[in-house]
N, C-alpha and C positions, 0 to 999 in steps of 0.2 A: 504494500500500500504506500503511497508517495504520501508526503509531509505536509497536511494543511497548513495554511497562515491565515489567521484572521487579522485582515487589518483596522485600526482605528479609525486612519485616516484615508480618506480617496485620493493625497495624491500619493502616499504610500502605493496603491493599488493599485493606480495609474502608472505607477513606474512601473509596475513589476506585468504588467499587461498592455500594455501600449505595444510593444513590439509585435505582439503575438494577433491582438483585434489588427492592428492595421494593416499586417500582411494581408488579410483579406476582409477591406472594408466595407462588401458588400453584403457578406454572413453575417458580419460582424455591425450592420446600420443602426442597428439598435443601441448597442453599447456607446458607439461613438459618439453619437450623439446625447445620449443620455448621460455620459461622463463629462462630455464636453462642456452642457449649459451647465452639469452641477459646479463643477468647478470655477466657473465664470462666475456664478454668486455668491451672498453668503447664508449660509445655510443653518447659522445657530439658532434656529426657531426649528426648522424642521427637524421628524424623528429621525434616531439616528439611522443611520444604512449598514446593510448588511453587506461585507465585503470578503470575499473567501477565492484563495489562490491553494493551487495545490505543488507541488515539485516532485519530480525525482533529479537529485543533484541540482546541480543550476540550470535545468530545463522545467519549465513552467508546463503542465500539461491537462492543468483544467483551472477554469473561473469561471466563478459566478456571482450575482453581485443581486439587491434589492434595495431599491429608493423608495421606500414607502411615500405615496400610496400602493404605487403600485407593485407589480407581481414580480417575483424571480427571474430575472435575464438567464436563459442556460445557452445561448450558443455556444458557448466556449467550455463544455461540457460532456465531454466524451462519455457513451453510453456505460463503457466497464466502471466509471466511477459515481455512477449517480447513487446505487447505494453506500456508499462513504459518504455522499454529499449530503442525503438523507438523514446519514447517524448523525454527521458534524450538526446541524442545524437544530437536532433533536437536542443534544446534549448544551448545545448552548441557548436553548429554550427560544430559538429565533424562529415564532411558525408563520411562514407565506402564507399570503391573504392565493395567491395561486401562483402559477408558472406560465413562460410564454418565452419562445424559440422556436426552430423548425421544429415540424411536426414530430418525430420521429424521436428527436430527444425528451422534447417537452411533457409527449406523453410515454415515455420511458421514468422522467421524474415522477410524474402523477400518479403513475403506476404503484413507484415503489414509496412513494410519500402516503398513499390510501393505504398501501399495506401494512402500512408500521404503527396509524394515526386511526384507523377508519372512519376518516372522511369521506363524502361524497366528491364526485370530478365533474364538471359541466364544462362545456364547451362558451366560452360568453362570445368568442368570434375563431370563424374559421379564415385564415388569412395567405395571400399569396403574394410573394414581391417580387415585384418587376424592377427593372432596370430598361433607361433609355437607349431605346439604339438611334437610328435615326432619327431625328424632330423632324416632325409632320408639321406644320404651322396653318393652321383652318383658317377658314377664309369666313371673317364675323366681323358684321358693324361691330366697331367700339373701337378703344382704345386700352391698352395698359398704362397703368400709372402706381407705384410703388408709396405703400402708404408710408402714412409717419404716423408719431405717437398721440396726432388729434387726430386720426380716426382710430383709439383706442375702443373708446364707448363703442362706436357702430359694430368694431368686428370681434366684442366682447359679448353681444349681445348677439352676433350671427353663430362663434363660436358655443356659446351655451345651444343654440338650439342646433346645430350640426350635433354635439355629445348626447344632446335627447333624442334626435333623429336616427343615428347611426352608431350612437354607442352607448344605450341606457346602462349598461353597466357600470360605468366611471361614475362619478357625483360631477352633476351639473351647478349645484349651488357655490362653486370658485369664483374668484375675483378676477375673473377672464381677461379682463381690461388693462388690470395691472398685469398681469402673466405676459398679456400682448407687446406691453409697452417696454419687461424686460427682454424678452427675445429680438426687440427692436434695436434693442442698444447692447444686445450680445452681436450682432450684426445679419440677423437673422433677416431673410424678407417676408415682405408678407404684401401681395400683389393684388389689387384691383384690379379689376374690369368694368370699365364704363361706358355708359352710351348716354350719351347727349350730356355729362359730366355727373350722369347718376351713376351710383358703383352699383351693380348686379350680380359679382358675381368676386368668390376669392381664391387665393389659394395662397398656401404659405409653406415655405422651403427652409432648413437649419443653411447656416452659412456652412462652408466647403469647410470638412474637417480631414484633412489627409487626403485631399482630392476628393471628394464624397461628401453628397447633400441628399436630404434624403424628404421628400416633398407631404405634410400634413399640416392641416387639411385641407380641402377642396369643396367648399360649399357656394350654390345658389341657394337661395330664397323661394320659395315653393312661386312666389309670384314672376318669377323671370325663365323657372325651366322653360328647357324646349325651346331654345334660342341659340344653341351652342357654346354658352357663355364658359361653362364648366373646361371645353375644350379648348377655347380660346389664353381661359385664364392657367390654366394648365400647357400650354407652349408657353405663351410667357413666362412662369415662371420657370420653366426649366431652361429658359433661352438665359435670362438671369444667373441660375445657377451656372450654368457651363460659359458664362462672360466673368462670373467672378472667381473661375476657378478649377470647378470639379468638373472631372472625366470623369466617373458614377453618380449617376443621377437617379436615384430609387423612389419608391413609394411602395407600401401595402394596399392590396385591395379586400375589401370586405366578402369573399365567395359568393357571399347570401346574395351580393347586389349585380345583378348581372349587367345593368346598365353602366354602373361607373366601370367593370371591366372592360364592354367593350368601348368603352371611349377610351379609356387610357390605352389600350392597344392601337387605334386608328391613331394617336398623335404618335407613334412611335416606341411604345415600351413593347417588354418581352418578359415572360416568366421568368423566375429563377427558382424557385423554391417554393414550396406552400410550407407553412406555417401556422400557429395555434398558439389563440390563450385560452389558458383555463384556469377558470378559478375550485377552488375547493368549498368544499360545503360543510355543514356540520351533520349531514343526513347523510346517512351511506350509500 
């Protein structure tokens, strides 16, 4: 069995994983970014995170990490260890609200996290990520225009109902607005679409971390569908990303929605993986 390390600190954690996520920052989208903004703020209000490295010698061969609220990161989590990763997590009484990585690990975790706990496992989304190949650029009245931090309220108020729309599992009652306004000044974008100088439509992209930006979310307004606005504001921001930077341009798609898939395919992305989160239950 290789040697856990529980770290204190993320960038302790960062050091010791940074080599290994950016070798492949497309697996790896999740973690990148989600280490990335942590690190950019400060974080002594929030709970603390769950950060776990494992070794054999000075070769790093599994990590996993947890930013509560949310769920257990496994991509970096090879299947022969997720029971060790199990017992570690047991013993340090640290229990995930669930897990979420490609398919295959994540519910290899759940697996053996029910068996140990008996918990119930539900699926809350079944998930697929694409990566850009080609940009398609649609051909839609309007324009692109890159917000700033006064239109924090509007797209605080479109992001709360994109999370009830498309992702009742999360909690919608966050301070959206303020969350908008730090990703604005971690240098993150967050892209308009307008027609006749009204905004219809968004989408919002992390800045390039190790060449890699990875695009969430994408919402219209139930009053503007069916306009192409969704496709339109989706090249934009990917034409964004790949001017500020990144040669991988990703995004997850929701399975369940077969329309945002096949739009995001006609502007140019392509599969790479399916993926899963799941949360844990207290009902077996």
């Amino acid at each position: 069995m290789p040697d856990f390390v529980v770290h204190d600190e993320l960038a302790d954690f960062w050091a010791a994983t940074e080599a290994f996520y950016t070798a492949d920052p497309v697996r790896h989208t999740v973690a990148l970014t989600a280490i990335a903004h942590r690190l950019a703020r400060s974080t002594s209000e929030a709970p603390p995170d769950t950060l776990i490295t494992a070794h054999r010698g000075s070769d790093l061969v599994c990590a996993a990490f947890r930013m509560p609220p949310h769920p257990l990161v496994v991509s970096a989590a090879p299947l022969d260890l997720v029971d060790d990763l199990v017992r570690l997590l047991l013993e340090l009484d640290r229990e995930p609200t669930g897990v979420t990585g490609d398919r295959r690990t994540a519910e290899a975790f759940a697996a053996a996290w029910s068996a140990r706990t008996g918990c119930g496992v539900t699926e809350a989304m079944a998930l697929r990520l694409f990566r850009l190949d080609t940009l398609v650029v649609p051909d839609v009245p309007g324009r692109m225009r890159l917000a700033t931090a006064d239109d924090a309220d509007l797209l605080g108020r479109w992001r709360r109902s994109f999370i009830q729309e498309a992702m009742s599992h999360l909690p919608a009652d966050a301070d959206h607005a303020a969350e908008i306004r730090a990703q604005i000044d971690h240098g993150d974008a967050h892209v308009l679409w307008e027609v006749d100088d009204v905004p219809v439509s968004w989408a919002a992209t992390s800045a390039p971390v190790h060449a890699m930006s990875r695009i969430a979310p994408v919402y219209t307004p139930p009053e503007h569908r069916g306009h192409g606005y969704a496709a339109a504001v989706t090249a934009a921001v990917c034409a964004w990303a790949r001017k500020a930077g990144s040669t991988e341009v990703l995004l997850y798609t929701d399975l369940a929605n077969p329309t945002s898939n096949a739009l995001y395919q006609r502007v140019g992305f392509r599969p790479v993986l399916d993926a899963t989160e799941l949360a844990f239950t207290t009902e077996p």
